[in-house]
C-alpha positions in Angstrom: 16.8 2.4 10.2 17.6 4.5 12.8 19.9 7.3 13.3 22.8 6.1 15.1 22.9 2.8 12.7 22.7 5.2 9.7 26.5 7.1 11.2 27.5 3.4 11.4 27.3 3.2 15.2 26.5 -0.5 16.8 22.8 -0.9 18.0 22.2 -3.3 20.1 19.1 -4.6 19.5 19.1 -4.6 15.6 16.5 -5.3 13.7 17.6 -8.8 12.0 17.8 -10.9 15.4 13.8 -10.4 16.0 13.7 -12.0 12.7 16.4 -14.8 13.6 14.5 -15.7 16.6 11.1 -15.9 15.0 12.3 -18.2 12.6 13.6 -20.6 16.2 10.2 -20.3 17.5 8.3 -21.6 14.9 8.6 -25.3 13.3 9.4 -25.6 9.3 6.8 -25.1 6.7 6.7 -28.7 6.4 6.1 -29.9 10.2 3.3 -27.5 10.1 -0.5 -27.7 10.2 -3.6 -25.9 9.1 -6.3 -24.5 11.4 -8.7 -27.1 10.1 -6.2 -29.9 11.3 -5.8 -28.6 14.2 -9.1 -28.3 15.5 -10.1 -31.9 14.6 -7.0 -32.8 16.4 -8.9 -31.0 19.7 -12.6 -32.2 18.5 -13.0 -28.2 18.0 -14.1 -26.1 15.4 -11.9 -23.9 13.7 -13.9 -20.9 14.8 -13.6 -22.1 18.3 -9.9 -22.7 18.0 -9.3 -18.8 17.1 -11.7 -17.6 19.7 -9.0 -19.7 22.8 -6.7 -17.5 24.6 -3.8 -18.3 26.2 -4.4 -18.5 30.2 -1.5 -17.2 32.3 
């Protein structure tokens, strides 16, 4: 918490609404899948599918 929040001054960028849009980027628990999965999806192994980097 920081100062200003602490004398109950408004922060814009609070601390909750990285949280709130974490939880938009990422499906539910249960539409999820593991690493394994994932690299026999790509016909990958899952060491190869942790060394990829996105390319910008």
């Amino acid at each position: 918490m920081n100062k200003f929040s602490e004398k109950g001054i408004s922060v814009q960028g609070d601390g909750n609404s990285k949280k709130e849009k974490q939880d938009d980027f990422f499906p539910p628990k249960e539409d999820r899948i593991n690493l394994k999965e994932v690299a026999e999806l790509f016909g990958a192994t899952p060491q190869t599918v942790i060394n990829w980097k996105r390319k910008i």
